[in-house]
BATOR-22483 format. One record per residue (C-alpha): residue number from 1; z, x, y. Coordinates in nm, 4 decimals. Each point is the difference from the previous one (the first is absolute). Layout:
   i        z        x        y
 NUM        Z        X        Y
...
//
This chain:
   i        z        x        y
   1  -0.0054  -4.2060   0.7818
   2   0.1779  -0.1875   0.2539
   3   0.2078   0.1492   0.2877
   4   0.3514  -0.1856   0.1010
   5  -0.0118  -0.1682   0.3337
   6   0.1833   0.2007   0.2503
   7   0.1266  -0.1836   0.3253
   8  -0.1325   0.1893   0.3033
   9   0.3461   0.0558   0.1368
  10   0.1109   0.2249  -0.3410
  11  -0.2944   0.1907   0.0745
  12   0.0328   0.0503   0.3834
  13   0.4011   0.0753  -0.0914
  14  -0.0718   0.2449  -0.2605
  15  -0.2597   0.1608   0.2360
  16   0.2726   0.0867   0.2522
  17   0.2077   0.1052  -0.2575
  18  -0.2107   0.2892  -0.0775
  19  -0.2553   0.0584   0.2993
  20   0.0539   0.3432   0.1887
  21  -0.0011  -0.2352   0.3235
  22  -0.0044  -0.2973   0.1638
  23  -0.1462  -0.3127  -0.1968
  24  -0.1780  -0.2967   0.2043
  25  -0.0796  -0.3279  -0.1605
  26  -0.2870  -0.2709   0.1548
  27  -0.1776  -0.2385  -0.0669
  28   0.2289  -0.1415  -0.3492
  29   0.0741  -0.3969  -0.0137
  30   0.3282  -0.0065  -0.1764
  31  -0.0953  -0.1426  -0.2954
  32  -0.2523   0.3366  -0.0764
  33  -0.0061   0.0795  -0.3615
  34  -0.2195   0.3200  -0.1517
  35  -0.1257   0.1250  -0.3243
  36  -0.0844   0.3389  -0.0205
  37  -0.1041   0.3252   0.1930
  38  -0.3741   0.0912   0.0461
  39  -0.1286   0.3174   0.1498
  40  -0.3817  -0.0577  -0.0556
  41  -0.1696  -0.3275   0.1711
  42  -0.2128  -0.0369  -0.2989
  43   0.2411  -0.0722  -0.1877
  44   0.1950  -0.2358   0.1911
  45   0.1780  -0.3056  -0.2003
  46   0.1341  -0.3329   0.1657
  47   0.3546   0.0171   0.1802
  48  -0.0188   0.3944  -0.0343
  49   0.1386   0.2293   0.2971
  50  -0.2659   0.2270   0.0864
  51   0.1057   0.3776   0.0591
  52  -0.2247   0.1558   0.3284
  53   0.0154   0.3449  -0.1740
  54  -0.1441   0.3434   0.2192
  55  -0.1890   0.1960  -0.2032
  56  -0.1782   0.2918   0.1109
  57  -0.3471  -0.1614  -0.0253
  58   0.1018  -0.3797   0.0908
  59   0.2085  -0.1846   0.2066
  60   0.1711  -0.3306  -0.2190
  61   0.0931  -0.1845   0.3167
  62  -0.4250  -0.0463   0.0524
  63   0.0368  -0.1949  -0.3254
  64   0.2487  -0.1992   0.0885
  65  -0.2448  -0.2754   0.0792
  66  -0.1755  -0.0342  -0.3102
  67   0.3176   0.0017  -0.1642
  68   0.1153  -0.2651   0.1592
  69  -0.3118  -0.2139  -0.0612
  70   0.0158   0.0902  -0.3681
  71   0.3280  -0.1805  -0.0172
  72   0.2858   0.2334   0.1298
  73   0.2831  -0.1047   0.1172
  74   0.1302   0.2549   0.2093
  75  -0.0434   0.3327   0.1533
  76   0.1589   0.3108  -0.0759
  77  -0.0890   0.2350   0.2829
  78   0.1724   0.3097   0.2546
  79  -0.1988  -0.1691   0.3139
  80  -0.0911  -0.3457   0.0928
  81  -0.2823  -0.1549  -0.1313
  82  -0.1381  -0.2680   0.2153
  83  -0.0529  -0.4041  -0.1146
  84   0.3475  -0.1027  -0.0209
  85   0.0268   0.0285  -0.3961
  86   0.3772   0.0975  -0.1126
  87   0.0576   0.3451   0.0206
  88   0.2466   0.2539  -0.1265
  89   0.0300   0.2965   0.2429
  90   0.0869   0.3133  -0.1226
  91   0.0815   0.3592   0.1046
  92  -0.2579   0.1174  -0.2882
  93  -0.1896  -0.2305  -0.2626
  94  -0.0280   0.2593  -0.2813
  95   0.3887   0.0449   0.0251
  96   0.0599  -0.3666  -0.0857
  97  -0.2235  -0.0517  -0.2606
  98   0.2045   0.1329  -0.3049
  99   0.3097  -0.2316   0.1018
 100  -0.2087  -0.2759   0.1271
 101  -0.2193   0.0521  -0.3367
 102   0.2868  -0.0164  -0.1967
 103   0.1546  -0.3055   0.1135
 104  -0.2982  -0.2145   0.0341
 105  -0.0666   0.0824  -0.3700
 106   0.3602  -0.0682  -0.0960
 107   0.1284   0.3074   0.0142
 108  -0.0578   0.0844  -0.3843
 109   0.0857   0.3805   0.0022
 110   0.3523  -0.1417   0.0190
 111  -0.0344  -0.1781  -0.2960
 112  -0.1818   0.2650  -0.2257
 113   0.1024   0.3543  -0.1252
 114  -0.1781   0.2387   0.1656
 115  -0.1749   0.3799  -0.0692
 116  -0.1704   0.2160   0.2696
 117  -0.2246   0.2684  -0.0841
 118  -0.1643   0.2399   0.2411
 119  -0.1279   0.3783  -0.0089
 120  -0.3095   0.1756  -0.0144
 121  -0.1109  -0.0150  -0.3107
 122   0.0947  -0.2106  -0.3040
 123   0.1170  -0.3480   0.1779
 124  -0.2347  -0.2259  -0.1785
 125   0.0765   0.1518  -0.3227
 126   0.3731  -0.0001   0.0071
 127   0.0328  -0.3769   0.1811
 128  -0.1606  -0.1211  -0.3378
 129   0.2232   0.2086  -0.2088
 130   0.2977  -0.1893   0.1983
 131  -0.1644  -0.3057  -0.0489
 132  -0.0254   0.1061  -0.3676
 133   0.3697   0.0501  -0.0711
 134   0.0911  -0.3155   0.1858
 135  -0.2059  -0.1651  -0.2339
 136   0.1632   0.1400  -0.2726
 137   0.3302  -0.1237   0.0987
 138  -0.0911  -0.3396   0.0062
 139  -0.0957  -0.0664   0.3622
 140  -0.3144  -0.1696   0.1628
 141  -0.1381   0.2949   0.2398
 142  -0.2051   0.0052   0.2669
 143  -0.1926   0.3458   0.1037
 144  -0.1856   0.0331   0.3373
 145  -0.2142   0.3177  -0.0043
 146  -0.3424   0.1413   0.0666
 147  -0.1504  -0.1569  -0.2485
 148   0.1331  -0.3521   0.1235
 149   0.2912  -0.2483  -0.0386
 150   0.0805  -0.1406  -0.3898
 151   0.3060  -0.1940  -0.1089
 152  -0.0452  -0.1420  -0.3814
 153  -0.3520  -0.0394  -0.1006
 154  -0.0976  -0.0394   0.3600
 155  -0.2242   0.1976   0.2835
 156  -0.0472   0.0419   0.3777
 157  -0.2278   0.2387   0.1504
 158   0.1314   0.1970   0.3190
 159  -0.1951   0.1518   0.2805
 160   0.2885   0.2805   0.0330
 161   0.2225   0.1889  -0.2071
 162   0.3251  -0.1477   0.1404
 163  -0.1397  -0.3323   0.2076
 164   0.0859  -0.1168   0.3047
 165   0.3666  -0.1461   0.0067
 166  -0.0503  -0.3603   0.0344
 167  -0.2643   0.0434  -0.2876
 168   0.2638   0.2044  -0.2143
 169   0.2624  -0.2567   0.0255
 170  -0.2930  -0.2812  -0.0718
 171  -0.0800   0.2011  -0.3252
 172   0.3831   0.0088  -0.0597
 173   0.0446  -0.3266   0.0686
 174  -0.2695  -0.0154  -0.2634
 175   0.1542   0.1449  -0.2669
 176   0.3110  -0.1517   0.0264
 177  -0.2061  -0.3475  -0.0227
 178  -0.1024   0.1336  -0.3456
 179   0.3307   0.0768  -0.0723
 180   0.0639   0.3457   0.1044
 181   0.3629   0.1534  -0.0751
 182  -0.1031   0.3462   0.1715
 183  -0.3140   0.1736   0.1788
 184  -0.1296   0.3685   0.0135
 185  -0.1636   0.0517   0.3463
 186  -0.1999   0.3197   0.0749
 187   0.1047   0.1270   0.3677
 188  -0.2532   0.2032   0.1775
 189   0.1119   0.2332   0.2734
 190  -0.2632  -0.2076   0.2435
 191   0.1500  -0.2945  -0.1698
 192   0.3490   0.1432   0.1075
 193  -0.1191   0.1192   0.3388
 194  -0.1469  -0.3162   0.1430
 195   0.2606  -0.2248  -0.1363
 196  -0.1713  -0.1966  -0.3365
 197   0.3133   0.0594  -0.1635
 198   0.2297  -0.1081   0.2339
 199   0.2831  -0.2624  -0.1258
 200  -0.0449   0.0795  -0.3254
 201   0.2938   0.2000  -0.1481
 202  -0.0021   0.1392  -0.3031
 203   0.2714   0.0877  -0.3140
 204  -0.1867   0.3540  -0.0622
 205  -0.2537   0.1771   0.1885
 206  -0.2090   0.2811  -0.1710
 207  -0.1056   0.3042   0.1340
 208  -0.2944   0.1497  -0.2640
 209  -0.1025   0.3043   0.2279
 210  -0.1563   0.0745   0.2989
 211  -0.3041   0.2392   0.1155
 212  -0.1577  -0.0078   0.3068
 213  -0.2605  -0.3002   0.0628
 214  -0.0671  -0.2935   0.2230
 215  -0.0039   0.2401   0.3212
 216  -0.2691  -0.1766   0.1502
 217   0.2836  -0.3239   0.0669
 218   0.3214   0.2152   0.0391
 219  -0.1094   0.3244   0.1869
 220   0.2264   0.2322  -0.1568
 221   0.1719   0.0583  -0.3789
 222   0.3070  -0.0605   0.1815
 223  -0.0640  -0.3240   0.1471
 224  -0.1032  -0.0848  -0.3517
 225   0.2760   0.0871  -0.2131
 226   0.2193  -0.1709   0.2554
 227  -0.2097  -0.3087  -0.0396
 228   0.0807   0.0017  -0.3927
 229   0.3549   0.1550   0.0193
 230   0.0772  -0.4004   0.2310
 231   0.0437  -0.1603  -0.3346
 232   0.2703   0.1833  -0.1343
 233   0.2549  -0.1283   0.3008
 234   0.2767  -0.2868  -0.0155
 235  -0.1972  -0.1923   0.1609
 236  -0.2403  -0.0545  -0.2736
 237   0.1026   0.1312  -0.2982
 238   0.2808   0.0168  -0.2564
 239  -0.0242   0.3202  -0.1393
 240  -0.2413   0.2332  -0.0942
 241  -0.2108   0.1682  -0.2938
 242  -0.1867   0.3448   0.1277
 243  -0.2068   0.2628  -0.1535
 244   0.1008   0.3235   0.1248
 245  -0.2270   0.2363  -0.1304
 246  -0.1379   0.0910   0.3243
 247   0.1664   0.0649   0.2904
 248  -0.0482  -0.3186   0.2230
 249   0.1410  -0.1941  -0.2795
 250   0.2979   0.2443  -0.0091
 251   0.0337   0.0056   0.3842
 252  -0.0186  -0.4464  -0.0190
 253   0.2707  -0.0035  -0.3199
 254   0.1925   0.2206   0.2311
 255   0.0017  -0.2214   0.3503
 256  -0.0421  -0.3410  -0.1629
 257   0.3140  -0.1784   0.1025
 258  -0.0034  -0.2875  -0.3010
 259   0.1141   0.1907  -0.3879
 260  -0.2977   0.1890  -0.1460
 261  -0.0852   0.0432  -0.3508
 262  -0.1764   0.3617  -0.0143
 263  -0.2965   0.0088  -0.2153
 264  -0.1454   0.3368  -0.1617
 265  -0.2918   0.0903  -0.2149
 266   0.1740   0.3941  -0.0503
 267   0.2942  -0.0136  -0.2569
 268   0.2072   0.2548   0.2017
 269  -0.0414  -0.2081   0.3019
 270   0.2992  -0.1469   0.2126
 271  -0.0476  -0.3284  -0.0586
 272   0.1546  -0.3176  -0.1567
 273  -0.3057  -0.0854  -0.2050
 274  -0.1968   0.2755  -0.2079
 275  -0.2928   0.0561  -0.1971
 276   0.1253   0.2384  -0.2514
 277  -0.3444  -0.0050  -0.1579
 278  -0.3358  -0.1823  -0.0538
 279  -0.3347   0.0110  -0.1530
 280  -0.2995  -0.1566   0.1094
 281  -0.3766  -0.0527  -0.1565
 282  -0.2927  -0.2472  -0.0627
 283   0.2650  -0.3095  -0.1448
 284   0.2591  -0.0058   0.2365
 285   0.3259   0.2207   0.1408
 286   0.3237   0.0457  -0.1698
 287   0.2716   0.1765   0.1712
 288   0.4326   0.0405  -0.0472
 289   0.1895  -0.1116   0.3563
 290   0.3594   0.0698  -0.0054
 291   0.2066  -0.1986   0.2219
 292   0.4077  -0.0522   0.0284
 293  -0.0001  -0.1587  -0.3258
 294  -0.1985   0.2406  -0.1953
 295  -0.3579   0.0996  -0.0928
 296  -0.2753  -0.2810  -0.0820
 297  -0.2994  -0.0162  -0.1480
 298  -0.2867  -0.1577   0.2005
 299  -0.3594  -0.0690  -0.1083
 300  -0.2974  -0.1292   0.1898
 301  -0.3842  -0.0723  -0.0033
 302  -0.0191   0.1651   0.3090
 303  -0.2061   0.3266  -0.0461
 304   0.0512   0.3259   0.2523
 305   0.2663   0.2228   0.0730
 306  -0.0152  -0.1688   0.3879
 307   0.1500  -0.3209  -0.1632
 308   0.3377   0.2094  -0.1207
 309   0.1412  -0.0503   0.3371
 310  -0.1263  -0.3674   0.0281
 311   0.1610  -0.0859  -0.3376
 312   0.3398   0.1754   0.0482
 313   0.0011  -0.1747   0.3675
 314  -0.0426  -0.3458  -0.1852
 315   0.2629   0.1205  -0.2432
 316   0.2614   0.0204   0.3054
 317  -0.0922  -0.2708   0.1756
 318   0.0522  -0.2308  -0.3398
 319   0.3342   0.1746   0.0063
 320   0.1106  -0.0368   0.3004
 321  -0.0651  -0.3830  -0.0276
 322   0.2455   0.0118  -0.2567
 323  -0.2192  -0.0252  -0.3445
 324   0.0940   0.1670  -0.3281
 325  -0.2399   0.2900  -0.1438
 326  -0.1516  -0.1605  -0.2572
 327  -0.0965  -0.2809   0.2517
 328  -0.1232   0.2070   0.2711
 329  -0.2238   0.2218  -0.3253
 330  -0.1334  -0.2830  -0.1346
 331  -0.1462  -0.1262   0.3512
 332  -0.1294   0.3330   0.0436
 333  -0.1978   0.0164  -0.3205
 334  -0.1017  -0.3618   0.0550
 335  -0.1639   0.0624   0.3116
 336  -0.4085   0.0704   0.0126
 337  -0.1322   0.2555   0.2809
 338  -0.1285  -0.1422   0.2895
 339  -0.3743  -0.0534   0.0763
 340  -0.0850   0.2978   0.1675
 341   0.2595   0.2266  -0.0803
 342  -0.1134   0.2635  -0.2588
 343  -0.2335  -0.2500  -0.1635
 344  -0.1514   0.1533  -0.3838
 345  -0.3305  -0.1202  -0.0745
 346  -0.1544   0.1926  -0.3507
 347  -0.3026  -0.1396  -0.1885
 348  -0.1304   0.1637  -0.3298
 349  -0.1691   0.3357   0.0768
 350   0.0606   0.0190   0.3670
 351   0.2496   0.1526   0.1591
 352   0.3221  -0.1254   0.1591
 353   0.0156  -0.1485   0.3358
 354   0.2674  -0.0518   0.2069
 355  -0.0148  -0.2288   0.3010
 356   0.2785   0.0994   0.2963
 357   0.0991  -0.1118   0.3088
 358   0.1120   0.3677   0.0868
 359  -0.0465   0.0438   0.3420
 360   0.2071   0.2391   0.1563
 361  -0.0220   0.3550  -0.0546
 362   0.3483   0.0018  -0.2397
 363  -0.0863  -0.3186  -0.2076
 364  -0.3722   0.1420  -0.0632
 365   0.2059   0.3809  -0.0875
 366   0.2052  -0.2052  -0.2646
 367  -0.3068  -0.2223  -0.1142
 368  -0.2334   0.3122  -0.0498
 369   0.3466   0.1590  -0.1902
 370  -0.0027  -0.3222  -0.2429
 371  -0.3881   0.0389  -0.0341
 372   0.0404   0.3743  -0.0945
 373   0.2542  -0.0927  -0.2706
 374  -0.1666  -0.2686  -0.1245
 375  -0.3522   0.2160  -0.0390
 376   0.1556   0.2647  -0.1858
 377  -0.0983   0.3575  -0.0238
 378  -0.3292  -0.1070  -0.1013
 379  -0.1124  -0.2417   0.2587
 380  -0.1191  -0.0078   0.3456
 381   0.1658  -0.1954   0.2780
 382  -0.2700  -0.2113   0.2499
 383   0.1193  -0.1417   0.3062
 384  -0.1915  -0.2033   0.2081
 385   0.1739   0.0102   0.3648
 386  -0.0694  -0.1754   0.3210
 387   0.2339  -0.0493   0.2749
 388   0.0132  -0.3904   0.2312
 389  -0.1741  -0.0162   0.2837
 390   0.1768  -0.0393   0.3690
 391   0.3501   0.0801  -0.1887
 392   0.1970   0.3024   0.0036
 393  -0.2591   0.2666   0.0683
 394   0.2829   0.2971  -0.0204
 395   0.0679  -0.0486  -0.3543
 396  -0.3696   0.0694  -0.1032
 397   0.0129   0.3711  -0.0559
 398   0.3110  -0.0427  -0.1630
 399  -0.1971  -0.2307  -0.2579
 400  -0.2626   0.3083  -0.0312
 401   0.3171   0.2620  -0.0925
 402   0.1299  -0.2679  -0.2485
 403  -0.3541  -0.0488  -0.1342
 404  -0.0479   0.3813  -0.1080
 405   0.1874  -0.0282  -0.3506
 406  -0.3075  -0.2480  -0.1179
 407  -0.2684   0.2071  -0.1821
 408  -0.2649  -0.2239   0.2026
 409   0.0286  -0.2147   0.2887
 410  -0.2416  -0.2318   0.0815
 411   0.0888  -0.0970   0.4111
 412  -0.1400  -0.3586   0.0569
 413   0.0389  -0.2955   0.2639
 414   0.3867  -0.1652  -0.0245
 415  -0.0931  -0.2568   0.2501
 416  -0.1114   0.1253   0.3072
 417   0.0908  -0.3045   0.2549
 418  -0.2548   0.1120   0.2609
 419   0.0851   0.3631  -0.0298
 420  -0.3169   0.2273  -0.1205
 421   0.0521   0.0606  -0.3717
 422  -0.1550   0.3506   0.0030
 423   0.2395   0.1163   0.2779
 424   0.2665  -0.1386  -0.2333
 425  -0.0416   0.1861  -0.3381
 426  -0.0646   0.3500   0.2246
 427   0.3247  -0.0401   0.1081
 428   0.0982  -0.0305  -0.3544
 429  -0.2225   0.3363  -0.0913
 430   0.2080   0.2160   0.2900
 431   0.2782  -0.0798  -0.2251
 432  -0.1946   0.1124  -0.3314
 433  -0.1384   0.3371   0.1367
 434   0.1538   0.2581  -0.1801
 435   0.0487  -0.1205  -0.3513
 436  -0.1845  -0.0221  -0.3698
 437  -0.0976  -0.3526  -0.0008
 438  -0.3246  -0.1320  -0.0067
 439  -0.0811  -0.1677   0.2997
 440  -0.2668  -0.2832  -0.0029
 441  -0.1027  -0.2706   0.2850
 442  -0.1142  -0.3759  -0.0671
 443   0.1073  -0.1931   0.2944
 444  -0.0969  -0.3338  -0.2520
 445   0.3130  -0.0693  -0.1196
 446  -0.1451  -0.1949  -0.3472
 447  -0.1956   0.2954  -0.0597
 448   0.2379   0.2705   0.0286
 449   0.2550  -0.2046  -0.2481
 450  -0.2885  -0.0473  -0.2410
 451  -0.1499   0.3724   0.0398
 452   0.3410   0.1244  -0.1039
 453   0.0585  -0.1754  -0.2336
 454  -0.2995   0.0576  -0.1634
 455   0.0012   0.3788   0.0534
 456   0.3653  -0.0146  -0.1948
 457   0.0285   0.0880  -0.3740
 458   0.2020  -0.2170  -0.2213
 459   0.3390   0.2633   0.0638
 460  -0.0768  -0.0242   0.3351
 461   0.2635  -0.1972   0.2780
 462  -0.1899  -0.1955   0.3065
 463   0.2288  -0.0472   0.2522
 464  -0.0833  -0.2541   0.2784
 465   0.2241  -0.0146   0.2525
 466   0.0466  -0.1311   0.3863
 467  -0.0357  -0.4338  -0.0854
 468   0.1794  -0.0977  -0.3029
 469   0.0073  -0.3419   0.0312
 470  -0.2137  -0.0497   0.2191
 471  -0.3216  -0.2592  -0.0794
 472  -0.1768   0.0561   0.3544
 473  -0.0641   0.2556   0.2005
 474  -0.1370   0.0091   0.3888
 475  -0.2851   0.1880   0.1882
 476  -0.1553  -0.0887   0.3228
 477   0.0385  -0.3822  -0.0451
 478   0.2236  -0.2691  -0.2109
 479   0.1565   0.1177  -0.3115
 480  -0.2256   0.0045  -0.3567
 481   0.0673  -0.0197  -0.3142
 482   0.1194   0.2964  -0.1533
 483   0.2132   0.0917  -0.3330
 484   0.0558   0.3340  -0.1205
 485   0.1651  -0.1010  -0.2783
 486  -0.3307  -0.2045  -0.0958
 487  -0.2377   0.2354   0.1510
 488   0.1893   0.2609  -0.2645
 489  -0.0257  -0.2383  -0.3101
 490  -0.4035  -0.0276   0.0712
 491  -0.0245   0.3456   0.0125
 492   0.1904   0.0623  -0.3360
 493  -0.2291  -0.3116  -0.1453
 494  -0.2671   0.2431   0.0611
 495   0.1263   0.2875  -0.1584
 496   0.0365  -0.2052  -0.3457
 497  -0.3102  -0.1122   0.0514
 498  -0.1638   0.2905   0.0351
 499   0.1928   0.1457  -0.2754
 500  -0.0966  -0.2358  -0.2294
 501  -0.3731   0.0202   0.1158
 502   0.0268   0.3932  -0.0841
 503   0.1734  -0.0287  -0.3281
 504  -0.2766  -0.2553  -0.1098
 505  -0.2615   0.2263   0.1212
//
């Protein structure tokens, strides 16, 4: 992928055109041409302008240097560096990045039809179900999630949920390369905070729900939901599609100032788009929306009651862009689950496993209610629970509370990142005290997946939750390999095998 040449002047000109304060320019011959935005010295690329970002544990200005001998061509920065290179002064680096971002990539969110997704729970899921129905109706889509950036058959990994704006727009940019008509980006209220998203405006931003998380970065719930509710402005959206079966999403369909399309998973709800009914089990969810032109049946391979709002969101949004029913259906039943995102593993004689990125106290509530329903009145529900190190410590207990419908928990390292792992799951426990589950400890994560698993009967649900997608996880040192999809799959190897050994015995 190639970035345009941009003439230093457009760049200094569009600077002042949206800097908070004065601009200063030094340094530039007049013939100055870049290509690209770069926040990280490493990964510097010849003629690019180098952003001097503040973080809270580095300084980018002490870079600037190496960039510069790696082949930079300028210096984005909010103080002077010294050596005389050509500078861009601004009032705050991070500001400028998502219009700087955008037009040294070519500004390509103004070329491409574009979705926004953010909320608590359910982003990942419902971006691909977008991405799903925009498939359906014929156009190339691009998705940038969790899980990564794809557009046709092709992948990117990304270090963040919602990357750094000038590595957005390069990833749009990207996709438009390939061909991209329209993208699906996944906005993170730390995303939103600290500006990633920033010149990017979308046609509809989603709102899937919200529940208190991500504390540790924004202080208070307040300061959160604000942080999601700046997507659904003029300023960077359209309109709007919102689930309101909670009161924050009521309280953002109420003060949004762009139209909203109110979404609701209760029949006798005030909203524009209802689930009038549904059913969910082991092959997938079915449910009846009814909308201004009538009621519609939708079907899905999406398994879990939790995915009824996610599916009737995507069934908005497809509306709202203008698509027929049967269009917007058709993308929806096309579209596989994520990785990570109520994964079913099942292998003859063992029990079934599902493999969860639940990992706040609401989504692991709705995974243990899919579990439940999916066990039936004769089967036990295992969890195996763990909670991230160094992240969000208040939401622990909370996990515990959820954690008491299981009929056994089995409390296990998540990924401690320096933090002690036993201090960890006894914060889970405080939550646990006081109800019927079993309650076992094996900090090893492998063999608390594999112990419950093989202590399940074949009518039995194993419910893994907390990393999804995830393939490593992080102690005391560099990340390791770790998949609990895979680690699951071993375990119900076993179980056959051992099955098999018995019956021949």
């Amino acid at each position: 992928m190639a970035f345009p040449q941009v003439p230093w002047q457009a760049v200094e000109q569009r600077a002042r055109a949206v800097a908070a304060g004065p601009v200063t320019s030094s340094g530039a011959p007049p013939d100055l041409v870049l290509q690209g935005l770069v926040t990280d010295s490493r990964a510097v690329t010849p003629g690019c302008l180098f952003a001097c970002v503040r973080g809270q544990g580095s300084d980018g200005h002490r870079f600037a240097e190496q960039a510069l001998a790696a082949g930079a061509a300028a210096l984005l920065v909010d103080r002077p560096v010294a050596g005389g290179a050509p500078q861009l002064q601004v009032p705050s680096v991070r500001a400028a990045l998502g219009p700087l971002g955008a037009q040294l990539a070519g500004d390509p969110a103004d070329r491409l039809r574009l979705v926004g997704v953010t909320g608590s729970n359910g982003k990942t899921t419902t971006s691909t179900l977008v991405r799903g129905v925009l498939a359906a109706a014929g156009e190339c889509a691009g998705v940038v999630t969790t899980l990564g950036a794809r557009v046709g058959g092709l992948e990117r990994s990304t270090r963040l949920t919602t990357p750094e704006a000038p590595e957005l727009h390069g990833l749009l940019r990207w996709m438009l390369d390939e061909g991209a008509t329209s993208a699906v980006v996944e906005a993170s209220s730390i995303a939103l905070d600290v500006g990633r998203v920033d010149a990017v405006h979308v046609q509809v931003a989603v709102f899937t729900g919200f529940e208190e998380d991500h504390l540790d970065h924004h202080g208070t719930i307040e300061q959160y939901w604000a942080s999601k509710a700046r997507l659904f402005s003029p300023e960077r959206a359209d309109s709007a599609v919102v689930v309101v079966d909670e009161p924050w999403g009521r309280r953002l369909a109420d003060q949004a100032r762009i139209p909203v399309t109110r979404v609701a998973t209760d029949p006798a709800a005030d909203a524009d788009v209802r689930v009038v009914s549904w059913r969910t089990g082991a092959e997938g969810t079915s449910l009846v929306v009814e909308d201004a032109d009538g009621r519609h049946r939708v079907s899905s391979p999406l398994v879990g009651r939790v995915h009824v709002g996610n599916l009737a969101a995507a069934w908005a949004t497809g509306r709202s862009l203008g698509l027929d029913p049967g269009t917007v259906a058709a993308g929806l039943a096309a579209t596989a689950p994520p990785a990570g995102r109520n994964t079913l593993l099942r292998s003859p004689g063992g029990p079934l496993v599902v493999v969860d990125y639940a990992h706040t106290p609401g989504a692991l509530a709705a995974a243990l209610q899919t579990a439940r329903e999916l066990a039936g009145p004769a089967g036990r529900v295992r969890l195996v629970l763990g909670a991230r190190g160094r992240r969000d410590r208040y939401k622990r207990q909370g996990l515990g509370v959820a954690a008491r419908a299981a009929d056994e928990v089995w409390l296990t390292n998540e990924g401690s990142h320096g933090e002690r792992p036993e201090a960890i799951v006894e914060e889970l426990r405080v939550g646990l005290a006081g109800g019927d589950a079993t309650v076992r400890t094996e900090l090893d994560r492998r063999a608390a997946i594999t112990g419950a698993v093989l202590a399940a009967g074949p009518r039995d649900v194993v419910l893994v939750v907390g990393r999804g997608h995830e393939t490593t996880m992080t102690d005391d040192g560099a990340p390791l390999p770790f998949d609990d999809v895979a680690v699951a799959r071993e375990a119900l190897e076993q179980t056959t095998r051992d099955l098999v050994t018995e019956q021949a015995s």
